[in-house]
PDB file of N, CA, C and O in Angstrom:
ATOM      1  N   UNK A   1       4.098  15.722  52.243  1.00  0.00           N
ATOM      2  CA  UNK A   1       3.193  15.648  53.376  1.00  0.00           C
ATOM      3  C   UNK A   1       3.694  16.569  54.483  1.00  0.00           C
ATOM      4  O   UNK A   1       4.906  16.708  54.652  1.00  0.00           O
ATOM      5  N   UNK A   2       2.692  17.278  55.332  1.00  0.00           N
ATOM      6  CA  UNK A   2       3.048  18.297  56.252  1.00  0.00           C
ATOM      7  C   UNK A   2       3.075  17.486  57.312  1.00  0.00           C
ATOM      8  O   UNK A   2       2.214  16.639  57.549  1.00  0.00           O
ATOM      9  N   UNK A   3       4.482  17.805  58.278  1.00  0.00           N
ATOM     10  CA  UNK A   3       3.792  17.050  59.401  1.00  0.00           C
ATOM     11  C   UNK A   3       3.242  18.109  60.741  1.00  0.00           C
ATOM     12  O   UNK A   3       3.312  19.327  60.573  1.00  0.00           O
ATOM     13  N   UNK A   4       2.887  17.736  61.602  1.00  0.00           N
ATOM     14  CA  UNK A   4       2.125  18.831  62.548  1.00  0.00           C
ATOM     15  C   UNK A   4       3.377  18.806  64.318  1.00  0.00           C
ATOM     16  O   UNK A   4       3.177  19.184  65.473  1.00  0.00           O
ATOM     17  N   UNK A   5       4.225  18.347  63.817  1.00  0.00           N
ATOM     18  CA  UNK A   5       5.407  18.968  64.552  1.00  0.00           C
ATOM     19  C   UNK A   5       6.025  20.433  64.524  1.00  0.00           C
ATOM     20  O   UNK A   5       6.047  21.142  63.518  1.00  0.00           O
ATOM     21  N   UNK A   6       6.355  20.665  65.353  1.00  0.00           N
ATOM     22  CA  UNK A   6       6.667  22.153  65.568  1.00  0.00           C
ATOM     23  C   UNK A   6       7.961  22.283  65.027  1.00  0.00           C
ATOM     24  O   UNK A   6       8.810  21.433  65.293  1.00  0.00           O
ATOM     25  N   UNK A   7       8.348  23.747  63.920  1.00  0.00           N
ATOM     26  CA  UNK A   7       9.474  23.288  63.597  1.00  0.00           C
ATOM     27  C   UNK A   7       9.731  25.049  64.121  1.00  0.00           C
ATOM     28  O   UNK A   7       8.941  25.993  64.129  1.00  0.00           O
ATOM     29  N   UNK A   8      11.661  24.923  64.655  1.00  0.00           N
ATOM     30  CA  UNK A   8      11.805  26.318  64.555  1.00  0.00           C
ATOM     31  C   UNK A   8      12.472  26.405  63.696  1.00  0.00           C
ATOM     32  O   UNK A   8      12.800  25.346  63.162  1.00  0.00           O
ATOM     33  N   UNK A   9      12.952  27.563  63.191  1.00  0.00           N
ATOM     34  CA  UNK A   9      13.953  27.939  62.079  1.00  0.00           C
ATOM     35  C   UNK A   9      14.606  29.094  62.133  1.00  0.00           C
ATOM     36  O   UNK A   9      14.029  30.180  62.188  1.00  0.00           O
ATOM     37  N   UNK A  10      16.109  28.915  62.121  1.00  0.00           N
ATOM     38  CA  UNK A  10      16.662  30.461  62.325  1.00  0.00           C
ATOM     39  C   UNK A  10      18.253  29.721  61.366  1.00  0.00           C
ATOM     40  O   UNK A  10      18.618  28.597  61.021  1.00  0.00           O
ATOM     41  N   UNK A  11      18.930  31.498  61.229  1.00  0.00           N
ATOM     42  CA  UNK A  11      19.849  31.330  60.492  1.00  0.00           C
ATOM     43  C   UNK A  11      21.233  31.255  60.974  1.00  0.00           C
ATOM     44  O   UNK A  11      21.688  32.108  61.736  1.00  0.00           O
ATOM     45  N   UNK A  12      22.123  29.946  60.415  1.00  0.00           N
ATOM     46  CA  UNK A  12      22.917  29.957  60.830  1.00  0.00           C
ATOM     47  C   UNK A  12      24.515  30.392  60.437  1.00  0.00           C
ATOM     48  O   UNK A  12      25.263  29.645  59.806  1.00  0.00           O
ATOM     49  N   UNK A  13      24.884  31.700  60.914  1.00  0.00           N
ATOM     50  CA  UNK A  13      26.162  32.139  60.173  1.00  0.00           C
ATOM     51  C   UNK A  13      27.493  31.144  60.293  1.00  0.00           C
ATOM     52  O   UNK A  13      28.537  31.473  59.729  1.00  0.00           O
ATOM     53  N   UNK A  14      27.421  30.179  60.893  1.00  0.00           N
ATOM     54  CA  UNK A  14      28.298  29.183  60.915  1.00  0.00           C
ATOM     55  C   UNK A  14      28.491  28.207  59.811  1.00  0.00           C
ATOM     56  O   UNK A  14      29.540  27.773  59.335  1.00  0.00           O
ATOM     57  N   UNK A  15      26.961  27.895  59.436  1.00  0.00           N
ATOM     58  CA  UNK A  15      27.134  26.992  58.455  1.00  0.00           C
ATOM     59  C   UNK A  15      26.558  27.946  57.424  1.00  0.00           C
ATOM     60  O   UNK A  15      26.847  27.435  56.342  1.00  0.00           O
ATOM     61  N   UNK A  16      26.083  28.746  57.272  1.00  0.00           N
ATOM     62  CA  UNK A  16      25.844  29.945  56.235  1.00  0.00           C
ATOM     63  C   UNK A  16      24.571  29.364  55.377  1.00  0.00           C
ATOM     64  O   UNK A  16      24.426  29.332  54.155  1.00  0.00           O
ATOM     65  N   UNK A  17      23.833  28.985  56.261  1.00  0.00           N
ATOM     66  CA  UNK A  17      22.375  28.435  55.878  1.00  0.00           C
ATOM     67  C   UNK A  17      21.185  28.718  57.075  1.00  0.00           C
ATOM     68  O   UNK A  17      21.421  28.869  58.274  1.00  0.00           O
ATOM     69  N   UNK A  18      20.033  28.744  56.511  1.00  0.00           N
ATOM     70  CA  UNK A  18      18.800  28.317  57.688  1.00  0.00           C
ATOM     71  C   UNK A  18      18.895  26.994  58.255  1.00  0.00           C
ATOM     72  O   UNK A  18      19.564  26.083  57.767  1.00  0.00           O
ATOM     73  N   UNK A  19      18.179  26.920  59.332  1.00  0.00           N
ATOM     74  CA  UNK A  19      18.282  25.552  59.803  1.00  0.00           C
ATOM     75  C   UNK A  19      17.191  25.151  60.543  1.00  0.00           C
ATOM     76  O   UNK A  19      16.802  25.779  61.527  1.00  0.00           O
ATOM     77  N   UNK A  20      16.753  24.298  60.195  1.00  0.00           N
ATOM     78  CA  UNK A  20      15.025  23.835  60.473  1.00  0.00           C
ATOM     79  C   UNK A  20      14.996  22.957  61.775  1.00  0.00           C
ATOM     80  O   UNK A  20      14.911  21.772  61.455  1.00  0.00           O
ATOM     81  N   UNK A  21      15.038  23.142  63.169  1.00  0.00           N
ATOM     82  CA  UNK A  21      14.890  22.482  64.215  1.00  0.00           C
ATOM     83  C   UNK A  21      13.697  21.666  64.752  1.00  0.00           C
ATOM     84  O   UNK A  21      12.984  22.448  65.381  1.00  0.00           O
ATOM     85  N   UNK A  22      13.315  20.744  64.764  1.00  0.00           N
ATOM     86  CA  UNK A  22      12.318  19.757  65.212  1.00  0.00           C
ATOM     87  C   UNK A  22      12.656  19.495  66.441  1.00  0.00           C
ATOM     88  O   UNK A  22      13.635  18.766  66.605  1.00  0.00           O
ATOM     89  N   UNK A  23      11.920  20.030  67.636  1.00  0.00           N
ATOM     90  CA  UNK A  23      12.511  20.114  69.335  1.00  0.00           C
ATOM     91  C   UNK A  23      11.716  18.728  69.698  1.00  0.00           C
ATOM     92  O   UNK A  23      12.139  17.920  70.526  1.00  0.00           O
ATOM     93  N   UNK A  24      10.191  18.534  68.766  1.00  0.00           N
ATOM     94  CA  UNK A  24      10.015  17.160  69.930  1.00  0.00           C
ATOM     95  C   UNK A  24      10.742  15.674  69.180  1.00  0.00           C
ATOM     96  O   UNK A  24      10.260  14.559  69.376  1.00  0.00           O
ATOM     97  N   UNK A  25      11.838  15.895  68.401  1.00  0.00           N
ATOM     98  CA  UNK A  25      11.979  14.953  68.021  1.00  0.00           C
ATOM     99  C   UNK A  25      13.314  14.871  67.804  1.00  0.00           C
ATOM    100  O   UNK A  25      13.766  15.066  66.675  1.00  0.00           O
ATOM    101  N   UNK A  26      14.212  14.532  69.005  1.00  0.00           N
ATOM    102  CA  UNK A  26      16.087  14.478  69.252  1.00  0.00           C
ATOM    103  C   UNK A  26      16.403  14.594  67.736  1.00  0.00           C
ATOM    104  O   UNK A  26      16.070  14.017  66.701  1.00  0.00           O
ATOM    105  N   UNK A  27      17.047  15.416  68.035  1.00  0.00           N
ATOM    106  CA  UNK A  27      18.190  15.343  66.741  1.00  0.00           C
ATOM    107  C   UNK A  27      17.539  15.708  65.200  1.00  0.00           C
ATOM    108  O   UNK A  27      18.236  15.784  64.188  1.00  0.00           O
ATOM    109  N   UNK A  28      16.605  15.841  65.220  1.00  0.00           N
ATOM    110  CA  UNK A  28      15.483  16.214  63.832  1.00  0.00           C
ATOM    111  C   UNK A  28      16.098  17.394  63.580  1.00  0.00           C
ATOM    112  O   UNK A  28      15.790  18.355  64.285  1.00  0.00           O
ATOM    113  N   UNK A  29      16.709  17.492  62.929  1.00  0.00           N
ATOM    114  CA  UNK A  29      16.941  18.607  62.126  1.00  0.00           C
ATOM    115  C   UNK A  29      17.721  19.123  60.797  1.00  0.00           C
ATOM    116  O   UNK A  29      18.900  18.776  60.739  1.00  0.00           O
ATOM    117  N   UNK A  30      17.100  20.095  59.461  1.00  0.00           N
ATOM    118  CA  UNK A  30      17.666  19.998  58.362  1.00  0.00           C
ATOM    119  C   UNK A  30      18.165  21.288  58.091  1.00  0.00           C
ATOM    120  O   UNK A  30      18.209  22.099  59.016  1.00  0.00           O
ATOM    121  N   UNK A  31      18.618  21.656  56.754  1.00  0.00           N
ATOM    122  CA  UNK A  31      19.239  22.878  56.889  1.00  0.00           C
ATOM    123  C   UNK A  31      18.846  23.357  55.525  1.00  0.00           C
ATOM    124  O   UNK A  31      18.110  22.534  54.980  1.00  0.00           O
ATOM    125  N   UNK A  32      19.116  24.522  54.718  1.00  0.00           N
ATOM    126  CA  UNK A  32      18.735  25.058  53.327  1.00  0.00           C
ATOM    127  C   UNK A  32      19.240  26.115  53.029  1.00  0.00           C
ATOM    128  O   UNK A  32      19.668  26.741  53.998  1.00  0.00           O
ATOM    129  N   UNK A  33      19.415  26.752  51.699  1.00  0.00           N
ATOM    130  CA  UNK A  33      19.705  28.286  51.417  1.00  0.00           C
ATOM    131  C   UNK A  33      18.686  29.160  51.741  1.00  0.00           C
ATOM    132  O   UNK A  33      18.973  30.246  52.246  1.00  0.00           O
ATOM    133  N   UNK A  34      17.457  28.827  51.511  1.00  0.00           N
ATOM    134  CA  UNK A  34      16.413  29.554  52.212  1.00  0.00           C
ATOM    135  C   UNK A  34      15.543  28.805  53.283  1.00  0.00           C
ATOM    136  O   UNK A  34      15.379  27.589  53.386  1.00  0.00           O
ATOM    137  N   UNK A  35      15.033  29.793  54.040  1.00  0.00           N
ATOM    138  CA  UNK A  35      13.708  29.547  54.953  1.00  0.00           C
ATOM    139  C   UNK A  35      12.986  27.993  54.311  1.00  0.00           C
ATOM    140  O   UNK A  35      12.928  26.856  54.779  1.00  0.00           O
ATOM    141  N   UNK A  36      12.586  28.505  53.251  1.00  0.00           N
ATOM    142  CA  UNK A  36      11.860  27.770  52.787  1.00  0.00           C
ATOM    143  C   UNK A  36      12.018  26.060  52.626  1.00  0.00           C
ATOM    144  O   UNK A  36      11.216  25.174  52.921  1.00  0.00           O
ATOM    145  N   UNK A  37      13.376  25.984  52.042  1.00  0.00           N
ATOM    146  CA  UNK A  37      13.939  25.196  51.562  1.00  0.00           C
ATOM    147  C   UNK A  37      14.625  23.948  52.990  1.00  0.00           C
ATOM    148  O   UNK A  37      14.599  22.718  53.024  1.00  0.00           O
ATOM    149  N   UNK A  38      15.018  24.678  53.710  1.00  0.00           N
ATOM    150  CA  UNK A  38      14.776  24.177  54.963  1.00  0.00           C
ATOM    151  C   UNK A  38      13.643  23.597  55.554  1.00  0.00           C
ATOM    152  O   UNK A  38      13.669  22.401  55.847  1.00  0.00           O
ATOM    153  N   UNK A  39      12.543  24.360  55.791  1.00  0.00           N
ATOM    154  CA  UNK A  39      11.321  23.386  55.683  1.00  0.00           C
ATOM    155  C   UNK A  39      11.196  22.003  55.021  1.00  0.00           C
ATOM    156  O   UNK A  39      10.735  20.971  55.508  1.00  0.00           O
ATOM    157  N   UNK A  40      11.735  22.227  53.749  1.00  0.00           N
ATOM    158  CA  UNK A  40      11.143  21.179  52.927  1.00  0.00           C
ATOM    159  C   UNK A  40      11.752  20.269  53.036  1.00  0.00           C
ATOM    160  O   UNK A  40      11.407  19.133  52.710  1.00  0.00           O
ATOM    161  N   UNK A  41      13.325  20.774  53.776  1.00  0.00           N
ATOM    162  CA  UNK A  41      14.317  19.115  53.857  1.00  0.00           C
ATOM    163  C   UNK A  41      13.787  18.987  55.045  1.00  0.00           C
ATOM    164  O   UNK A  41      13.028  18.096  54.667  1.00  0.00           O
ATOM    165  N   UNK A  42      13.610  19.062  55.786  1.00  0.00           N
ATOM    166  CA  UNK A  42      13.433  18.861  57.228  1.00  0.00           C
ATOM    167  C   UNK A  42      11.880  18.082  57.322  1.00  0.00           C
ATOM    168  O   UNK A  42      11.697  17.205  58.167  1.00  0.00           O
ATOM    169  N   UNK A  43      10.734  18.521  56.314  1.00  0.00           N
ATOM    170  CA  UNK A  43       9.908  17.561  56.282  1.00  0.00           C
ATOM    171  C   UNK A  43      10.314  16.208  55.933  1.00  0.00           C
ATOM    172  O   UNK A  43       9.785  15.248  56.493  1.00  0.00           O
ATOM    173  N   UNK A  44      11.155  16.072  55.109  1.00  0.00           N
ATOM    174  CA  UNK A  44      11.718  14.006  54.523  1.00  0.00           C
ATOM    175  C   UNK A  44      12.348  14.076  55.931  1.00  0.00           C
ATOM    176  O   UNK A  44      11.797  13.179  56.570  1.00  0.00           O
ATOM    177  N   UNK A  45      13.157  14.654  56.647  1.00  0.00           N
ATOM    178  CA  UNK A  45      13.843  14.262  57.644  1.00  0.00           C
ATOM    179  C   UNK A  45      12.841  14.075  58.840  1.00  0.00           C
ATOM    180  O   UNK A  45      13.386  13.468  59.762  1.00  0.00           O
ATOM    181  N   UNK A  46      11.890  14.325  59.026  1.00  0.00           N
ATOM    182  CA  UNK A  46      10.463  14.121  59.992  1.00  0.00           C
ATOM    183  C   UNK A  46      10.280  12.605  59.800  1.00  0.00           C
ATOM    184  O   UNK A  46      10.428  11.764  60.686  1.00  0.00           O
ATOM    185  N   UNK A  47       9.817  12.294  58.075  1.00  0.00           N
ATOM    186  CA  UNK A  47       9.834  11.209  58.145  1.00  0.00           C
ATOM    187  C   UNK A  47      10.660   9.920  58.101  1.00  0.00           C
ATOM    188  O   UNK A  47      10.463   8.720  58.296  1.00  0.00           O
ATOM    189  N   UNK A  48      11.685  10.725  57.752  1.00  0.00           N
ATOM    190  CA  UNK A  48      12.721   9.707  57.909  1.00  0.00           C
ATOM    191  C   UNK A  48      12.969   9.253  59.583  1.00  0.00           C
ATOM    192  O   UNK A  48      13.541   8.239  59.984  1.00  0.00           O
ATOM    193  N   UNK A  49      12.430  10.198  60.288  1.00  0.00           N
ATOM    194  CA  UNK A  49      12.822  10.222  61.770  1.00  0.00           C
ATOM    195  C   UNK A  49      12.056   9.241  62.179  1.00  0.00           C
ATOM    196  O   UNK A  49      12.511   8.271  62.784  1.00  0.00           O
ATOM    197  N   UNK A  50      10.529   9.426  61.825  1.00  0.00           N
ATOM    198  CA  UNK A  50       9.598   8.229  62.190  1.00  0.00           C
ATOM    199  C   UNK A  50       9.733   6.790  62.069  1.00  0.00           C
ATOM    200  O   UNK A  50       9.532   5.812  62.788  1.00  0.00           O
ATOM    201  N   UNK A  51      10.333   7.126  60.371  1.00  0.00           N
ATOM    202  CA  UNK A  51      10.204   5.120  59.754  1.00  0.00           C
ATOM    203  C   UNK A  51      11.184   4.494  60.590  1.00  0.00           C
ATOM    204  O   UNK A  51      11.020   3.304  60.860  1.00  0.00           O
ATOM    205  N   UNK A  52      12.748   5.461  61.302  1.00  0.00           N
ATOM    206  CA  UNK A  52      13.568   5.026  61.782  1.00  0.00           C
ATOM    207  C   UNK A  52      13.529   4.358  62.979  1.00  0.00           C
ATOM    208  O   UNK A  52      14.104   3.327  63.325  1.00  0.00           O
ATOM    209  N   UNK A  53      12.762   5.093  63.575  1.00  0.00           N
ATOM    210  CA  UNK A  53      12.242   5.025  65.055  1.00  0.00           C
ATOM    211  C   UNK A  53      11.251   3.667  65.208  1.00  0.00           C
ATOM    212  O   UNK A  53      11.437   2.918  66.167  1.00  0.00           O
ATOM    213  N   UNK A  54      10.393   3.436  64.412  1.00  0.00           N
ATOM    214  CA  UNK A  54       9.191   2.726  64.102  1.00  0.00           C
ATOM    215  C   UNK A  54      10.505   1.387  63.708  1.00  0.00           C
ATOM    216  O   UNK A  54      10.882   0.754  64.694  1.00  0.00           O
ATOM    217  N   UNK A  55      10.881   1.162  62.901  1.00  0.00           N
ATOM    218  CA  UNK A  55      11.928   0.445  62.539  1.00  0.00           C
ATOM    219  C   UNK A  55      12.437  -0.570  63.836  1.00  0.00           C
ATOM    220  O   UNK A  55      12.321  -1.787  63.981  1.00  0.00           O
ATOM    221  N   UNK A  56      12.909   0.243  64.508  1.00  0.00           N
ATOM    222  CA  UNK A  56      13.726   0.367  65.575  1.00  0.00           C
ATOM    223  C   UNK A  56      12.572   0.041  66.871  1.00  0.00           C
ATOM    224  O   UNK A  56      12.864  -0.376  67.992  1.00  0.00           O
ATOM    225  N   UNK A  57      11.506   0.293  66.467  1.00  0.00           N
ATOM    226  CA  UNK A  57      10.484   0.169  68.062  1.00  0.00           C
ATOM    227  C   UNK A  57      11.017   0.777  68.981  1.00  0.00           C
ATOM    228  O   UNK A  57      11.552   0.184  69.918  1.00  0.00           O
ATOM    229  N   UNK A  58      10.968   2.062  68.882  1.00  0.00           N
ATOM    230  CA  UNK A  58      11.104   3.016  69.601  1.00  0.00           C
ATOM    231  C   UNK A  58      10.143   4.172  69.722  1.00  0.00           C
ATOM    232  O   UNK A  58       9.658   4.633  68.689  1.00  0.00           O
ATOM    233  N   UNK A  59       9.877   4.603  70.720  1.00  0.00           N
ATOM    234  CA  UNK A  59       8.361   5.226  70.847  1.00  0.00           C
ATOM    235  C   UNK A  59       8.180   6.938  69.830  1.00  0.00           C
ATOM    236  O   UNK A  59       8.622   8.049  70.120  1.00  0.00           O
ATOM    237  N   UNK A  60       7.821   6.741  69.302  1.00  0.00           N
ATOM    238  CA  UNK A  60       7.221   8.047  68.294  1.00  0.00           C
ATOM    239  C   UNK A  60       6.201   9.290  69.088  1.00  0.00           C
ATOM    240  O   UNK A  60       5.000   9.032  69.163  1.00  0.00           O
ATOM    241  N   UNK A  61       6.718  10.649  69.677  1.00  0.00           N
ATOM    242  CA  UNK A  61       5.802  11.439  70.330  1.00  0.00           C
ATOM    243  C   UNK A  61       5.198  12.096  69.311  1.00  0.00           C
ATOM    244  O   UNK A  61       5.478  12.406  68.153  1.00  0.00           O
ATOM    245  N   UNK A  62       3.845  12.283  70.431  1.00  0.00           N
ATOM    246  CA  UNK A  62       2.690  12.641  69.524  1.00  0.00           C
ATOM    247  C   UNK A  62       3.110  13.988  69.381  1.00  0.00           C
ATOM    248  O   UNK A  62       3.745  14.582  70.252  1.00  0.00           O
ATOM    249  N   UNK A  63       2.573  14.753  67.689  1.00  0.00           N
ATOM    250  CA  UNK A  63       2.968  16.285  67.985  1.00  0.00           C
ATOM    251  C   UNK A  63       1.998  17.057  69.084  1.00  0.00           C
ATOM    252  O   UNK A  63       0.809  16.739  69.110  1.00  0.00           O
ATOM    253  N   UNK A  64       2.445  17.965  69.901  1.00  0.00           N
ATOM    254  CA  UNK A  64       2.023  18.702  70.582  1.00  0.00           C
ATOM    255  C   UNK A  64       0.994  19.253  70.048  1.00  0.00           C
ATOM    256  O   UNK A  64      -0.109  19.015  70.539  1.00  0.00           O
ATOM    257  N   UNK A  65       1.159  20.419  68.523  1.00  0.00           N
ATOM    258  CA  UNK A  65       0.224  20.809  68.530  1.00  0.00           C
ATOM    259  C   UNK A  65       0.217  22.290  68.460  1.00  0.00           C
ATOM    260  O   UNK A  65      -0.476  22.954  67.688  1.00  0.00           O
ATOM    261  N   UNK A  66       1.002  22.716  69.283  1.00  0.00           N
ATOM    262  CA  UNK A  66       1.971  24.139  69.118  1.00  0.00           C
ATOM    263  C   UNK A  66       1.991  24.642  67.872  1.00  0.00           C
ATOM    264  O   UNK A  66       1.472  24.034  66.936  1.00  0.00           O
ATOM    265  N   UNK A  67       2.815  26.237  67.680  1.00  0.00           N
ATOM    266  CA  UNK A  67       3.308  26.372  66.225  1.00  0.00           C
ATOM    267  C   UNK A  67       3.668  25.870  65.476  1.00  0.00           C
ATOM    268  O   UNK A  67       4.601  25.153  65.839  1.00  0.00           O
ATOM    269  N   UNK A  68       3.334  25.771  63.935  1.00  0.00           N
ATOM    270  CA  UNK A  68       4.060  25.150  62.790  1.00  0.00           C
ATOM    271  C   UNK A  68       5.478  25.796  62.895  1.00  0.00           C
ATOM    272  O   UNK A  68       6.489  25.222  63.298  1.00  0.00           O
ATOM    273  N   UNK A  69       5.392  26.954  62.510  1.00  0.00           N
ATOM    274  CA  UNK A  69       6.895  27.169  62.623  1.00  0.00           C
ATOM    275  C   UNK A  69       7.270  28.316  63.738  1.00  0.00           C
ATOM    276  O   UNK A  69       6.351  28.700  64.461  1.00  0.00           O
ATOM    277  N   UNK A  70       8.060  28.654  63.842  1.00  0.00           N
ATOM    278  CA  UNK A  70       8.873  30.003  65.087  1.00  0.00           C
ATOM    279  C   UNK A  70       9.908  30.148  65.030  1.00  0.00           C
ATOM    280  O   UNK A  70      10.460  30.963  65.770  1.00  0.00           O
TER     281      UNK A  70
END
């Protein structure tokens, strides 16, 4: 499932991977050998972010709406 959160993605020579940033959502973020692959962890980690939050009753922001990715 796509979610409609804004994700950025850039590469990181530190950890020697991409890394998929989710800004409206603290701490959301996954990493991959490719672009791509990053995306795709970082989508389970979207939802993992939600069920956690929801779990927890803690308020879930709506996506903005902005770019998919940047």
């Amino acid at each position: 499932m796509m979610s409609k959160y804004e994700i950025i993605i850039y590469w990181s020579h530190d950890d020697n991977a991409y890394i998929a940033e989710v800004p409206e959502l603290a701490g959301c973020m996954a990493d991959g050998p490719t672009a791509s692959e990053a995306v795709k962890n970082v989508e389970k980690v979207i939802q993992e972010w939600i069920e956690t939050a929801a779990e927890l009753g803690r308020p879930i922001p709506e996506p903005k709406g902005r770019l998919r990715y940047a």
